[in-house]
C-alpha positions as CSV (number, residue, x, y, z in Angstrom):
1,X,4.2,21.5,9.5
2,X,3.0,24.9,10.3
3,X,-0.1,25.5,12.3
4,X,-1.3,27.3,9.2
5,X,-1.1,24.6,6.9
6,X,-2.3,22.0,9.4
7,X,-5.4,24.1,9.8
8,X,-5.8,24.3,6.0
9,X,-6.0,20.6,5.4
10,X,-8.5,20.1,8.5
11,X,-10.9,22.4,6.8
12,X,-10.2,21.2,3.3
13,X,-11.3,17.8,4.6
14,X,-14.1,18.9,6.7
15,X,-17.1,17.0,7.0
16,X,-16.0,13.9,4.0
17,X,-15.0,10.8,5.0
18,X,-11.7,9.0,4.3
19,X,-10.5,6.1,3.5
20,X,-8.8,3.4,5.5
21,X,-6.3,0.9,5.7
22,X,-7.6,-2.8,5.7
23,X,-7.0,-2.9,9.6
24,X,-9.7,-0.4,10.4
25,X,-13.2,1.4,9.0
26,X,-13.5,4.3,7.5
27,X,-12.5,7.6,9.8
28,X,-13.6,10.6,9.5
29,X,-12.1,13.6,8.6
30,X,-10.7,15.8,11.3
31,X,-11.1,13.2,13.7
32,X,-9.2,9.9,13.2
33,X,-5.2,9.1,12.3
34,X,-6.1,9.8,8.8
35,X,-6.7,13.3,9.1
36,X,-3.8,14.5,9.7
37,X,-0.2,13.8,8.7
38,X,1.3,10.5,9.0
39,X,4.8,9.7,10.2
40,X,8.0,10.7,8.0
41,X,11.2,9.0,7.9
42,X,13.2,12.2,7.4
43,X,14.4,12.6,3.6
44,X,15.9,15.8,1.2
45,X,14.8,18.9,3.1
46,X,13.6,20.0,-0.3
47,X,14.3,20.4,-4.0
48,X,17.5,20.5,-5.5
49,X,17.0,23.1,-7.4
50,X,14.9,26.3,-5.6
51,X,11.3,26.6,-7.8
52,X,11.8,23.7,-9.3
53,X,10.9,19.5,-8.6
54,X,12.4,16.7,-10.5
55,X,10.0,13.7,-10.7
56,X,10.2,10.1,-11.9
57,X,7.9,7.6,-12.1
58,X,7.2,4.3,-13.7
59,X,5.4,1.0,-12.3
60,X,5.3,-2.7,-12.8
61,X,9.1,-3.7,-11.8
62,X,10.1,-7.4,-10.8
63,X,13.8,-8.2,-9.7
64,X,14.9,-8.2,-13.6
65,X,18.2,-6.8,-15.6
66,X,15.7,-4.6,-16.8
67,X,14.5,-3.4,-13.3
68,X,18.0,-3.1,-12.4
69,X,18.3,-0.6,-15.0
70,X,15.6,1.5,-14.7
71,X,16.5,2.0,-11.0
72,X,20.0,2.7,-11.4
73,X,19.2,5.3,-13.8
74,X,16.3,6.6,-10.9
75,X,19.8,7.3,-8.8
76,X,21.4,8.8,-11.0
77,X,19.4,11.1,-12.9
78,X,18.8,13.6,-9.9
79,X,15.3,13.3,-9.2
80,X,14.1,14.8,-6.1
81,X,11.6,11.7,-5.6
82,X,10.1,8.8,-7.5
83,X,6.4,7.6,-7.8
84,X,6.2,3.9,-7.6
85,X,3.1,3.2,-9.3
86,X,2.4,-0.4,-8.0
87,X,2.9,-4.1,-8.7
88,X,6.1,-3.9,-7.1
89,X,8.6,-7.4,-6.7
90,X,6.5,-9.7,-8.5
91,X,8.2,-11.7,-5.8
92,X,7.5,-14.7,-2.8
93,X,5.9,-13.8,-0.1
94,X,8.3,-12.6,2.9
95,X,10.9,-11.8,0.3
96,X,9.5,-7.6,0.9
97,X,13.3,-6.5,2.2
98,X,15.3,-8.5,-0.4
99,X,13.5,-6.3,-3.0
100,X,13.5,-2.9,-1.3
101,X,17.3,-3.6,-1.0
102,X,16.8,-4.2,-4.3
103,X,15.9,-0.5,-4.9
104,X,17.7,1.3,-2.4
105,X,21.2,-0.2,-3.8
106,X,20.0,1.5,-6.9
107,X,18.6,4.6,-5.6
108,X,20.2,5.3,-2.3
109,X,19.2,4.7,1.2
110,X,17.2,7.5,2.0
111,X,15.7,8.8,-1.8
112,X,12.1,9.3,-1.4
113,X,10.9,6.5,-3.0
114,X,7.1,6.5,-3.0
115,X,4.5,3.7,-3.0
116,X,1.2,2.9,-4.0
117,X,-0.1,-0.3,-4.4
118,X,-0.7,-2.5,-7.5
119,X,-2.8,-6.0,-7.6
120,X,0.3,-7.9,-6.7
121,X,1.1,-7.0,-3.3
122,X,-2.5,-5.4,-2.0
123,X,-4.0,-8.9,-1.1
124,X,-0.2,-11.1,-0.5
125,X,0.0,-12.2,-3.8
126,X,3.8,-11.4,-4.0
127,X,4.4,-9.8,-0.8
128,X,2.7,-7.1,1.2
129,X,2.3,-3.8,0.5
130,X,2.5,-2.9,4.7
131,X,6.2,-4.6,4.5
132,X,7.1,-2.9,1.2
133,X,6.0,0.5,3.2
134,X,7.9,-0.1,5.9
135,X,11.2,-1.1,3.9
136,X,10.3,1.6,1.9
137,X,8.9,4.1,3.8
138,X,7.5,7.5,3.0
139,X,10.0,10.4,3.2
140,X,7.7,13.7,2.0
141,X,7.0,15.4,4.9
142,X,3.3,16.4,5.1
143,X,1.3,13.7,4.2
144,X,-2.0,12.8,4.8
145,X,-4.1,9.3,4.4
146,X,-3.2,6.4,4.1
147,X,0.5,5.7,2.9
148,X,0.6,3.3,0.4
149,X,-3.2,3.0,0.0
150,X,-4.6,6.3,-0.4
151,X,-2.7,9.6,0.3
152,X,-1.8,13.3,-0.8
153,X,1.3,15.5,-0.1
154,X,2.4,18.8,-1.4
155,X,5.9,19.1,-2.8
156,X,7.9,21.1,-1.1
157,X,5.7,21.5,1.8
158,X,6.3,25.0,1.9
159,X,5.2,27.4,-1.3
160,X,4.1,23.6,-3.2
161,X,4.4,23.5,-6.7
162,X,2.7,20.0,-6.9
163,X,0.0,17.9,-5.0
164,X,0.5,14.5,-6.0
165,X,-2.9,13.0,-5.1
166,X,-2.2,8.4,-4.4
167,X,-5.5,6.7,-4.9
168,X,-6.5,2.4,-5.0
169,X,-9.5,1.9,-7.3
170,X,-10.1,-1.9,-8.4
171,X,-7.7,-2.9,-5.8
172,X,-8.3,-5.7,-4.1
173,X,-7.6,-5.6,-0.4
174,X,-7.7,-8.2,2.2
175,X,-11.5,-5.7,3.3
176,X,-12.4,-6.4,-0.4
177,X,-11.5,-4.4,-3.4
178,X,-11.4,-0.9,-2.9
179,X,-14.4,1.1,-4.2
180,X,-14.3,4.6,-5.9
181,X,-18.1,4.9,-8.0
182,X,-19.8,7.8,-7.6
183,X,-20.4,9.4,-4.2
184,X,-18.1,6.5,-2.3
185,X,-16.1,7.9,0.5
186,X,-13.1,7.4,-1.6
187,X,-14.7,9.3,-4.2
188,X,-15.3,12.2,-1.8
189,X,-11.9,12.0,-0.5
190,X,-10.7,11.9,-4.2
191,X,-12.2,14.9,-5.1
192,X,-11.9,16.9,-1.9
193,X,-8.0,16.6,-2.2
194,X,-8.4,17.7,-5.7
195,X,-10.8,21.0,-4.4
196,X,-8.2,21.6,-1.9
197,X,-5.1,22.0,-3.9
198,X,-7.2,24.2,-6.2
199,X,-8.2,26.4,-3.5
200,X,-4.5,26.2,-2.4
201,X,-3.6,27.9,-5.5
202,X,-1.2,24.9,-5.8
203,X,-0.2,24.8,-9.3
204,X,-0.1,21.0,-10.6
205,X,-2.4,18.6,-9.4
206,X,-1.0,14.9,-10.3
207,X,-3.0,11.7,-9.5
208,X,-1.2,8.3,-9.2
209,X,-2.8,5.1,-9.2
210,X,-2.2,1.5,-10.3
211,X,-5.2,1.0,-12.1
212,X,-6.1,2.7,-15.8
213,X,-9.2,3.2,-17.6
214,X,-8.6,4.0,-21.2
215,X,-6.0,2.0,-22.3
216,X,-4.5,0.3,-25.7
217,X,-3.9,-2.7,-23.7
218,X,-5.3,-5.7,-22.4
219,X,-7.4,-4.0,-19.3
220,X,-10.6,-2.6,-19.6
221,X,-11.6,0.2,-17.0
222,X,-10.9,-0.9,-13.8
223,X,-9.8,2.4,-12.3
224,X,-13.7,2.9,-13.3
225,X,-15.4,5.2,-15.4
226,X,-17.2,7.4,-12.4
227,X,-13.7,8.1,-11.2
228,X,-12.1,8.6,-14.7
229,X,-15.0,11.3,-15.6
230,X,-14.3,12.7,-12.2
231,X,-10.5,13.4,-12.9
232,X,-11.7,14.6,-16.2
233,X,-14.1,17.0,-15.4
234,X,-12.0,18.3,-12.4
235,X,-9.2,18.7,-15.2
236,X,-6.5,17.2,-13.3
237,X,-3.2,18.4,-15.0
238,X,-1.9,14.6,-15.3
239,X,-3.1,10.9,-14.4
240,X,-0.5,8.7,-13.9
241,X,-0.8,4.6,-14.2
242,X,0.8,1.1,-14.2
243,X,-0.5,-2.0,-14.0
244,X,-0.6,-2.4,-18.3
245,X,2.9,-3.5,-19.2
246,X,3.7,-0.6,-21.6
247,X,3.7,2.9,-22.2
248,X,0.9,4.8,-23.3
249,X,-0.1,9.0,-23.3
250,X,-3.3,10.2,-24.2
251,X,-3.5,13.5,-26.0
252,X,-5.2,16.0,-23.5
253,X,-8.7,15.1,-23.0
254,X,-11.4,17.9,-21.3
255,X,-14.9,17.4,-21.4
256,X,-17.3,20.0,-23.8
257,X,-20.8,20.2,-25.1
258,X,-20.2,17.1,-26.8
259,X,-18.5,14.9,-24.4
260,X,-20.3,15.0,-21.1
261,X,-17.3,12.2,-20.3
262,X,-15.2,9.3,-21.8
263,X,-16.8,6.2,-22.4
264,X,-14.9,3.1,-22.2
265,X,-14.2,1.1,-25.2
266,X,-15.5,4.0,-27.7
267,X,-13.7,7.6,-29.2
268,X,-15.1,10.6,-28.9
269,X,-13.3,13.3,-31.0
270,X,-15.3,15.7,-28.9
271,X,-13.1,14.7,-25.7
272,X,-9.9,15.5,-27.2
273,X,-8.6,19.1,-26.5
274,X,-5.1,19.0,-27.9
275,X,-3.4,16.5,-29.7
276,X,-0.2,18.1,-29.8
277,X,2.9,18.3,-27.6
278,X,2.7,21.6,-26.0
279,X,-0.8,21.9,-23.9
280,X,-2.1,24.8,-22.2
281,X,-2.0,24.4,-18.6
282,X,-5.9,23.9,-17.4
283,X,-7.1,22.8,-20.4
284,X,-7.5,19.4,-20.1
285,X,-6.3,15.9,-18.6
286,X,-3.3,14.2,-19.9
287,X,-3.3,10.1,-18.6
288,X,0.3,8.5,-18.8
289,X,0.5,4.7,-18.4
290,X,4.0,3.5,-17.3
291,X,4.4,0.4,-16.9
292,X,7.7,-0.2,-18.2
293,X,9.1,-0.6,-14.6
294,X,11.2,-4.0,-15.4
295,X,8.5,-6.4,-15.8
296,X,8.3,-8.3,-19.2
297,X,6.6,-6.0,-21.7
298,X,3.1,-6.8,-23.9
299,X,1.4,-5.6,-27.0
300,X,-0.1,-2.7,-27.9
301,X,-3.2,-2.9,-29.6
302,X,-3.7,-0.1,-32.1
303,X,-7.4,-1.5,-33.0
304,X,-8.4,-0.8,-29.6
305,X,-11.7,1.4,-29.4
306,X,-9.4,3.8,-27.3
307,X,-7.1,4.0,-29.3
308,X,-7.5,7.5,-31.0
309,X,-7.2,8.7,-27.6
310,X,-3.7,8.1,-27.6
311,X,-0.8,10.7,-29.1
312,X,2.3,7.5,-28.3
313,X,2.3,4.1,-27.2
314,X,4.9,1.8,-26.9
315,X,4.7,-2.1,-26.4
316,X,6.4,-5.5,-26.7
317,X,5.1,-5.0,-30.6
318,X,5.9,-1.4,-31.0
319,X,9.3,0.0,-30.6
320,X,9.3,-2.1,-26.7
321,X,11.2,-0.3,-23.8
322,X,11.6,-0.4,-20.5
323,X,12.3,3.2,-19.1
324,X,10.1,5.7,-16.7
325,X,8.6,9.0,-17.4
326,X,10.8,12.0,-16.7
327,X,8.6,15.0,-14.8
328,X,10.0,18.6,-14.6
329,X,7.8,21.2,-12.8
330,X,8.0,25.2,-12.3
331,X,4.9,27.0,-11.4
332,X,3.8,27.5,-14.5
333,X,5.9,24.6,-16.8
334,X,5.1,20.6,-16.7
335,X,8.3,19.2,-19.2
336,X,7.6,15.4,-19.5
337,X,9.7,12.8,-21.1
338,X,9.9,8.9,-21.1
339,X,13.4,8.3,-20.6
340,X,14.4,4.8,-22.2
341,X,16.7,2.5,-20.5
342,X,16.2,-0.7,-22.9
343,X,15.0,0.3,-26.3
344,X,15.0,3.5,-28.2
345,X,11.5,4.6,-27.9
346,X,11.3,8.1,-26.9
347,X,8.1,10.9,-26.6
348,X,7.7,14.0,-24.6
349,X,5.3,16.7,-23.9
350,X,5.1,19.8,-22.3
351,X,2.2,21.4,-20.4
352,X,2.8,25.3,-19.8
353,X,1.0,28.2,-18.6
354,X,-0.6,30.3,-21.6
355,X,0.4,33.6,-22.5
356,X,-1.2,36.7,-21.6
């Protein structure tokens, strides 16, 4: 990393506090391990293709014939990296290297294959999240917090098109479940990643986490509402989740005079922005559930108060498929598509710069 862009960060960060793995209290910014980078096992020196990243992602796996197949086609579709949005073997305890050989059979040994965590291995449930990051360990050169937990990096470290912003609300952690309300640390940290790529001039801002908040599903908002509005009214480009057992992707969402936020379990037309497949870059918030990693699908609830919030859903009940979502960047072009690998269920969108 340059000194330039290590000095950036530092004063991005300045003066907020981050947040911390469960072995140690919160540190703050610009003075503890969290600041600044943390340690790389080396990976692609960059994208593929020059101006251009190639992004998969998908969460909720397990060691099934349907797992298989989504990672297999991870390999071979020529991503650049892959975001592993949580809940991750659905495996024993201890069993953490059987499943990352699991992925990195399918994948290759040394694809950036990114983690944060889901319910299932945050507190030992099936395995721990620490063993899963150091089987699979990060390989994006750059980033800062808390890898696995809570983290951002900028993709391609030099001249970034996107900074993918990794966050645990509702997660429970062997220091208690992970808080993110209004004016938390993690909160701050949230949105002070957010303010930085903005005044970056990094094009795309993507936030992963396990957790959703609107959903068609059986959850309610456990990412939380606070955060949700946050993402929202900082117009995040596109929220990405597991943790529900299907696909869903809200139509782009932006606050106005008559939706000071989203409420949970109500619609608000006035929240919607576009309902369509091509979206103006900046206008809104697009939230993409994937959780169609391996994992044995469930319904989708079209009666769901949420539900007009959605533009395509897919479930054990509707058209099921196990797959991930496709992610295709330029500076000024976001082309998504869910790319089935059981099933036939199919929907992309395209987020692009307006004209002059």
């Amino acid at each position: 990393m340059s000194s330039g862009r290590i000095a950036a960060v530092l004063l991005v960060s300045a003066a907020l506090v981050l947040g911390s793995g469960p072995s140690q209290g919160p540190v703050m910014a610009g003075t503890g391990p969290l600041a600044m980078p943390q340690p790389t096992v080396p990976g692609p020196s960059g994208p593929a293709v020059p101006g251009r990243l190639h992004v998969t992602t998908a969460g909720d796996y397990s060691s099934s014939a349907a797992a298989a197949g989504v990672l297999s086609r991870v390999g071979s579709s020529g991503a650049d990296l892959h975001l592993a949005l949580g809940d991750l073997s659905y495996g024993a305890k201890d069993s953490e290297r059987s499943w990352c050989d699991f992925v990195t059979s399918r994948t290759g040994p040394g694809f950036p294959f990114e983690l944060v965590s889901g319910n299932h291995e945050s507190n030992g449930q099936n395995g721990n999240i620490d063993q899963f990051a150091g089987c699979l360990p990060n390989r994006l050169p750059g980033l800062v917090g808390s890898y696995g937990r809570q983290y951002y990096v900028d993709v391609p470290q030099q001249n970034p098109l996107v900074r993918f912003v990794m966050i645990s609300p509702g997660i429970p952690f062997p220091d208690g479940t992970w808080d993110y309300s209004a004016g938390s640390p993690r909160f701050n940290w949230t949105a002070a990643a957010i303010d930085g790529a903005r005044a970056a001039s990094i094009p795309w801002v993507v936030v992963g986490m396990h957790t959703p908040c609107i959903s068609v599903g059986k959850y309610g908002c456990v990412s939380g509402k606070s955060l949700t509005n946050l993402l929202l009214g900082k117009k995040v480009d596109l929220v990405l989740n597991g943790h529900e057992h299907m696909y869903q992707r809200s139509k782009q969402l932006a606050p106005s005079p008559g939706c000071a936020g989203l409420v949970p379990d109500a619609y608000n037309a006035a929240c919607v922005r576009d309902s369509d497949i091509a979206l103006v870059k900046g206008a809104g918030t697009v939230f993409a559930t994937v959780g169609t990693g391996g994992v044995p699908l469930r319904d989708v609830n079209a009666a769901d108060g949420e539900a007009r919030y959605f533009a395509a859903s897919s479930g054990l009940n509707s058209n099921p498929s196990h797959g991930y979502l496709d992610l295709q960047f330029t500076s000024t072009t976001l082309n998504a598509a869910f790319v089935a690998t059981t099933g036939t269920f199919n929907d992309s969108f395209t987020i692009a710069a307006a004209s002059p």
